[in-house]
C-alpha positions as CSV (number, residue, x, y, z in Angstrom):
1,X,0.0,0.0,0.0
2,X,1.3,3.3,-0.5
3,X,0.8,5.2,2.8
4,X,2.0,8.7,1.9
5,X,2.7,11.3,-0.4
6,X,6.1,10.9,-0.6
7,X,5.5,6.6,-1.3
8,X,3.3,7.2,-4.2
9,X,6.1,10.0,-6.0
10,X,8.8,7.5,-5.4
11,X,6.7,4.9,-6.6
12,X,5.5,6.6,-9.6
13,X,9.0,7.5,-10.7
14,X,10.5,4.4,-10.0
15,X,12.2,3.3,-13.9
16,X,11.6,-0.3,-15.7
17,X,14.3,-2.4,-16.5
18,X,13.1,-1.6,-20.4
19,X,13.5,2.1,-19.4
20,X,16.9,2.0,-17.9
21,X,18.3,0.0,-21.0
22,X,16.7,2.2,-22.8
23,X,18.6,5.4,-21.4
24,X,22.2,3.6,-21.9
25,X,21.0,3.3,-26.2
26,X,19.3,7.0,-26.6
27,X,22.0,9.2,-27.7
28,X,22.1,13.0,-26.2
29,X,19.8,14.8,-23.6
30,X,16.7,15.0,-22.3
31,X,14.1,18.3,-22.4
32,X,10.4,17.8,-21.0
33,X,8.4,21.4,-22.0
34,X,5.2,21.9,-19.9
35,X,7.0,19.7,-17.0
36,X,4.8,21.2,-14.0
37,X,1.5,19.2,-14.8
38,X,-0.1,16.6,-13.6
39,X,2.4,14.0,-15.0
40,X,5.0,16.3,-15.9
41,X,7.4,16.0,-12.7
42,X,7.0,12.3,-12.3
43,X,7.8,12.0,-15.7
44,X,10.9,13.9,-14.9
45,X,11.9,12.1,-12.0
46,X,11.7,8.5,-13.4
47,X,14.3,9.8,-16.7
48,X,16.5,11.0,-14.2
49,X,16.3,7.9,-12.3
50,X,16.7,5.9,-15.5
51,X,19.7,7.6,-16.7
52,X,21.4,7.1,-13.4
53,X,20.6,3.5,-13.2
54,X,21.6,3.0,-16.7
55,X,25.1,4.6,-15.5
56,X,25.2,7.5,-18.4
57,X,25.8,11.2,-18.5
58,X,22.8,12.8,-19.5
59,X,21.0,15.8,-19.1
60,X,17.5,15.9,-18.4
61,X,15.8,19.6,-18.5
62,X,12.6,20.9,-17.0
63,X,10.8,23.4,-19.2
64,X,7.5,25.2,-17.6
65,X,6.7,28.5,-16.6
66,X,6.4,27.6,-12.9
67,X,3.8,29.7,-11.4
68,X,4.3,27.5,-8.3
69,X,7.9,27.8,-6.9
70,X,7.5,24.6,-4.9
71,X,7.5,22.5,-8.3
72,X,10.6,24.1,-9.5
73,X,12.2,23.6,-6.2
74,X,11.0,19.7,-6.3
75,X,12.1,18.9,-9.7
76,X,15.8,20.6,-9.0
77,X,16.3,18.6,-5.8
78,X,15.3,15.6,-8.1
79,X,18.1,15.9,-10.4
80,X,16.0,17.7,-13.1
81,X,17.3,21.2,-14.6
82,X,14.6,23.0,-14.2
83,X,14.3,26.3,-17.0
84,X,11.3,28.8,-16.9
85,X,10.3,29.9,-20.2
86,X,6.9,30.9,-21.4
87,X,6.2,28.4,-24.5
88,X,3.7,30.9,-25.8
89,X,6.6,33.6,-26.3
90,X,8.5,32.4,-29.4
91,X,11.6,34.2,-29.4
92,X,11.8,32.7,-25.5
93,X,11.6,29.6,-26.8
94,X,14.2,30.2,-29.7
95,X,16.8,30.5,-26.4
96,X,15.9,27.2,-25.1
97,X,18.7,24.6,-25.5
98,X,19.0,22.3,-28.6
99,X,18.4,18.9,-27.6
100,X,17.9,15.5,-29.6
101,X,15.5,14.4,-27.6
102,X,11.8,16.3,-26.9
103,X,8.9,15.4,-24.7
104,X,5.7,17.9,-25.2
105,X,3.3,18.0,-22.6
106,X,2.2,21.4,-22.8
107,X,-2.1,22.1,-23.6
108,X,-5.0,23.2,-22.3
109,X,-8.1,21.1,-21.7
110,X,-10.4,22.9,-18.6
111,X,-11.7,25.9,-18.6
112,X,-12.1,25.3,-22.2
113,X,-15.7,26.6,-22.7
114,X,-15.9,30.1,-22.5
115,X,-12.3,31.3,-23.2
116,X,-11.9,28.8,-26.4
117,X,-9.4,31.2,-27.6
118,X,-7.1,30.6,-25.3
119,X,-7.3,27.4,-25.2
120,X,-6.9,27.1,-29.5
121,X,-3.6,29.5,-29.0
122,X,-2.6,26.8,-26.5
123,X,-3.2,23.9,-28.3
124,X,-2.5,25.0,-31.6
125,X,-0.2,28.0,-32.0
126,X,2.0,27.1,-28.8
127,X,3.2,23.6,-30.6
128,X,4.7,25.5,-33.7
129,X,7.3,27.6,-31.4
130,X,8.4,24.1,-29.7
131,X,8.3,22.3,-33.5
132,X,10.2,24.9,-35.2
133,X,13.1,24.9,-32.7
134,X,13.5,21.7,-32.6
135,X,13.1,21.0,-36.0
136,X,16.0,18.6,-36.0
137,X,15.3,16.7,-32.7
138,X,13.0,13.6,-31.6
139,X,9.8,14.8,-30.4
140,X,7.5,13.0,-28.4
141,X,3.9,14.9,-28.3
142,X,1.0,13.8,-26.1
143,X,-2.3,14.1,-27.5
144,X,-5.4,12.8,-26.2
145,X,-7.8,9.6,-27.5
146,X,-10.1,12.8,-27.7
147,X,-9.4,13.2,-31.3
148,X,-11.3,9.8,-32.2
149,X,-14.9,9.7,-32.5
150,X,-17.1,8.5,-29.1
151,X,-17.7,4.3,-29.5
152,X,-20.3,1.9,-28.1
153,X,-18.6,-1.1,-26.3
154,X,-20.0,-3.7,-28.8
155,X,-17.5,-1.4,-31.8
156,X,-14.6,-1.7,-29.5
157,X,-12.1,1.0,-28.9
158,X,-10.0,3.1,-31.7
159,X,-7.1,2.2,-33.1
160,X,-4.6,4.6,-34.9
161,X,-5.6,4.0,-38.1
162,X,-9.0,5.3,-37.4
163,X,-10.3,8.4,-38.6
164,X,-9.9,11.6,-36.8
165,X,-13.7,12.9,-35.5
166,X,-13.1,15.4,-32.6
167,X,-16.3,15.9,-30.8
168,X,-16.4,20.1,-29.4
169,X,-13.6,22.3,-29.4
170,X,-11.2,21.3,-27.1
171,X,-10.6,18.0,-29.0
172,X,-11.1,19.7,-32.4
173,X,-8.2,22.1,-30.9
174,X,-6.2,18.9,-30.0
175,X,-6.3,17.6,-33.3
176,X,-5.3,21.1,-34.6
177,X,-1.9,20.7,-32.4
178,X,-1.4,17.0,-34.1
179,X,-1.6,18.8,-37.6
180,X,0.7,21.0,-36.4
181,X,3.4,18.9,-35.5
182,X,2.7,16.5,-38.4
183,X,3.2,20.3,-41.2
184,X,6.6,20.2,-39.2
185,X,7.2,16.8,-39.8
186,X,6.4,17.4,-43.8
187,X,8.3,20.5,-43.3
188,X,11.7,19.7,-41.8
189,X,12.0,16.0,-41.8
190,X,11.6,15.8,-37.8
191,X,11.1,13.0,-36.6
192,X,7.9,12.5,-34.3
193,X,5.8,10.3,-32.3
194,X,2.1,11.5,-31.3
195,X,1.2,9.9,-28.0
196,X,-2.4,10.0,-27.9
197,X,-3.2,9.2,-24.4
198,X,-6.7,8.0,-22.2
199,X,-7.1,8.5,-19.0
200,X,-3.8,8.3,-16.9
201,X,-3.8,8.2,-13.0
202,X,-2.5,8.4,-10.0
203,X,-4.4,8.2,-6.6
204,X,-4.5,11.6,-6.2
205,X,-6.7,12.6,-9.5
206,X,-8.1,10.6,-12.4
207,X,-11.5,8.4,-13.0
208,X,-11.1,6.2,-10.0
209,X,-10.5,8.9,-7.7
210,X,-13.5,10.8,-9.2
211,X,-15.6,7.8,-8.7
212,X,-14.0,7.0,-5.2
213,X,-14.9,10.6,-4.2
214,X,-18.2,10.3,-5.4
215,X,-19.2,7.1,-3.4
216,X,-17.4,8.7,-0.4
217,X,-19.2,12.0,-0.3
218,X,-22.4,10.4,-0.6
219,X,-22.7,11.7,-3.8
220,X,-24.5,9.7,-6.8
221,X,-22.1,8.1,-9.3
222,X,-22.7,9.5,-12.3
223,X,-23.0,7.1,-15.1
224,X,-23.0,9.2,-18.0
225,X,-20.3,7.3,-19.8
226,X,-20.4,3.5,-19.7
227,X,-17.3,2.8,-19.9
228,X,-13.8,4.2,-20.4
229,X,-9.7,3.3,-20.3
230,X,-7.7,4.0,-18.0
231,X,-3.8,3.2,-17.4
232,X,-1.3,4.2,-14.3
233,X,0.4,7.4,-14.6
234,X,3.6,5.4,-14.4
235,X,2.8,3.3,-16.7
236,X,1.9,6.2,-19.6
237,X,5.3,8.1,-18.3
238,X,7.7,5.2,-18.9
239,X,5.8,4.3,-22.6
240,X,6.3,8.2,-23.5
241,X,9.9,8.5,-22.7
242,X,10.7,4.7,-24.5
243,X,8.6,6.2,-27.4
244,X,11.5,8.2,-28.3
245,X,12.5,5.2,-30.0
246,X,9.8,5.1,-32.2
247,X,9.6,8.7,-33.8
248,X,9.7,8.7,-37.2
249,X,8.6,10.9,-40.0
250,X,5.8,10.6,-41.2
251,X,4.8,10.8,-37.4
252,X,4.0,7.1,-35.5
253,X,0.6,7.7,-33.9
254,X,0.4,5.7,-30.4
255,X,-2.8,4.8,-28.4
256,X,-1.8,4.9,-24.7
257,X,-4.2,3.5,-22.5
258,X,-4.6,0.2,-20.4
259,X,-5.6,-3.1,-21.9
260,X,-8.6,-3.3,-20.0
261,X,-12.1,-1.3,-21.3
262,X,-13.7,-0.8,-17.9
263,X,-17.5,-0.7,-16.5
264,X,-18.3,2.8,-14.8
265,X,-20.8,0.5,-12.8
266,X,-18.6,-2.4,-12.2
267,X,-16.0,-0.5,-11.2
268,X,-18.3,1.3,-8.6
269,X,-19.4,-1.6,-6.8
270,X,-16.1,-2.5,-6.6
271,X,-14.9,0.6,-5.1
272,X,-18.1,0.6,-2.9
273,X,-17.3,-3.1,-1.4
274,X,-13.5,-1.7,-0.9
275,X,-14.7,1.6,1.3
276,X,-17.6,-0.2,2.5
277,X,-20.1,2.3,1.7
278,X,-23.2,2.3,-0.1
279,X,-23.9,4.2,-3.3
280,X,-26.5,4.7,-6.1
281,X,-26.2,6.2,-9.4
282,X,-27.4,8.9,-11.7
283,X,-29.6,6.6,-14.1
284,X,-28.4,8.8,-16.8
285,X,-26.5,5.5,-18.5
286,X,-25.0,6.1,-22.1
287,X,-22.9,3.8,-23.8
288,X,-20.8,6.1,-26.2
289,X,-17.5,7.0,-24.6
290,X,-13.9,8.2,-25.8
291,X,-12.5,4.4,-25.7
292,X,-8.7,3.2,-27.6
293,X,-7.4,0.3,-28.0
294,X,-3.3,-0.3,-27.4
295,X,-3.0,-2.9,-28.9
296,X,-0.3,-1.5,-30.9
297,X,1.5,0.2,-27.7
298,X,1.8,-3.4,-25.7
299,X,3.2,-5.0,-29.2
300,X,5.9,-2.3,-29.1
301,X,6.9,-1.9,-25.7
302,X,4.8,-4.7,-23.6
303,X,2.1,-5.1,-20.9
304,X,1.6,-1.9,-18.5
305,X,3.2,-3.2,-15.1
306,X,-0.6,-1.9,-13.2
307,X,-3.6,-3.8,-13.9
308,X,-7.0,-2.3,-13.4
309,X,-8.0,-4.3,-10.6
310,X,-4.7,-3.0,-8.3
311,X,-5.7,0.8,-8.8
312,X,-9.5,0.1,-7.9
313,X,-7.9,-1.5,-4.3
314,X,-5.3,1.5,-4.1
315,X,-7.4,4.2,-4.8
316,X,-9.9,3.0,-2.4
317,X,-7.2,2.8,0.5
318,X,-5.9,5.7,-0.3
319,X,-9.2,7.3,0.1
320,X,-10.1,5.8,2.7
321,X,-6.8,6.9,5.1
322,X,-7.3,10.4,4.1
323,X,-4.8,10.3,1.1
324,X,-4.2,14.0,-0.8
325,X,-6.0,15.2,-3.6
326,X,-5.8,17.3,-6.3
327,X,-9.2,18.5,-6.5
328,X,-9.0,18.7,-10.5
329,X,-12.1,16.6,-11.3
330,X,-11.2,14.5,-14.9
331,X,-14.9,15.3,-16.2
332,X,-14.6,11.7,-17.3
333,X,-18.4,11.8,-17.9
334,X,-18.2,14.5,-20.4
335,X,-18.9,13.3,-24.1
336,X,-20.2,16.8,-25.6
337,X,-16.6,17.9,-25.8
338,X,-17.2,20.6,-23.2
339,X,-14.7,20.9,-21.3
């Protein structure tokens, strides 16, 4: 079980063995732009891990504006070189320094509706600053399984070859900041990988947690969506970084999600038996949700190391012991792409 804070960041950057072999083959250093998110400073933590298990010199930098000194502070005592620069500002970027290697996690996603400007100057304007710069470098750019059209259970989840149908503006955005990267790729020759992930989490945000909360407040579960993916936020973080491997121009499109397409009411009872509590739902049960299918992720790189059934007993601990939250609800029952 992990019992604290400090447990579940250890835990979440703790390296594969694929990932440190992987560190001793990539050549050249490390940059992670929009580091201080969510995933961002895990993310962080486990390459620097990685490259010091692996027993190389290697830089791994930190880009983010850092609004909140404490993450700056974290990621530096980490090992991670930690640079503030405004992604938005161009020329700021153009003084960043030239890697080969390039993780993108910058975007917007809530708070969408009402200031969709911002969040289309985000999505789609920022990536061409970070693309132009580093024009001659391995990019890695998370996207979303929100640029796939919503599916039924009995159709089965996406795959990459399907076609693009973004439902509102935030995913229509996030498809505009795949198009983006793919001109570059068209344009310079990069290199590129676009990591279109579902759902990752930790026990301190994500489905689960939204649905543990729920059940724990007293609070009906909502069952708008069926069903949906979900895969550990260590899991995602360790497929990203070894996904440098497989950038390539034309762009490789990777779902990355968990092998399992999970029940929003199975996994409530579940949760319910593990906190002991009883619960009701919504009654506002729809089957069309943003489901993906991996397949092509676990072929490449393997199995994720958490199954579902381990975060549905975590989460519920860590709930029940009073575990830290984020308080950023996932607005996993969304499907009108309002966001």
């Amino acid at each position: 079980m992990l019992s604290n804070l400090e447990e579940l960041d250890e835990f979440l950057a703790e390296p594969s063995d694929a990932l440190i072999d992987f560190m001793r083959q990539l050549e050249g250093d490390l940059v992670i732009l929009g580091v201080s998110g969510k995933m961002g400073p895990t993310l962080a933590r486990r390459a620097v891990n990685a490259v010091r298990r692996a027993g190389v010199n290697k830089r791994v930098i930190g880009v983010a504006r850092f609004s909140d000194p404490v993450v700056q502070a974290k990621l530096q005592a980490w090992g991670v070189e930690a640079v503030t620069c405004d992604l938005n500002d161009a020329e700021a970027v153009r003084q960043l320094p030239q890697v080969p290697n390039v993780v993108f996690m910058a975007g917007r996603k809530f708070g969408t509706q009402g200031s969709e400007d911002l969040t289309w100057a985000m999505n789609a304007l920022l990536p061409w600053n970070v693309a132009e710069h580093y024009r001659h470098s391995r990019i890695v750019a998370f996207s979303t399984g929100c640029v796939y059209p919503l599916r039924t259970i009995e159709e089965g989840g996406c795959v990459e070859t399907d076609a693009s149908a973004p439902v509102g503006e935030y995913s229509q955005s996030c498809l505009a900041r795949e198009r983006v990267f793919q001109y570059a790729a068209r344009q310079f020759g990069t290199k590129i990988v676009l990591f279109r992930l579902n759902y990752a989490i930790d026990l301190r945000y994500g489905v689960l947690h939204d649905v543990a909360a729920q059940i724990r407040d007293g609070k009906p579960v909502c069952d708008t969506v069926g069903y949906f993916n979900v895969i550990w936020q260590g899991d995602a973080n360790d497929y990203a970084l070894r996904s440098l491997a497989f950038a390539d121009n034309p762009p490789t499109v990777l779902n990355a999600t968990g092998p399992e397409t999970a029940s929003i009411r199975q996994v409530a009872v579940a949760l319910a038996q593990q906190l002991n509590l009883p619960f009701r739902f919504t009654d506002t049960f729809r089957d069309a949700a943003y489901l993906s299918n991996a397949g092509r992720l676990f072929d490449l790189m393997g199995y994720p190391s958490v199954p579902l059934d381990r975060m549905i007993r975590w989460q519920a601990e860590w709930l029940r012991s009073g575990g830290a939250t984020l308080g950023k609800p996932t607005h996993f029952e969304t499907n009108d792409g309002k966001f």
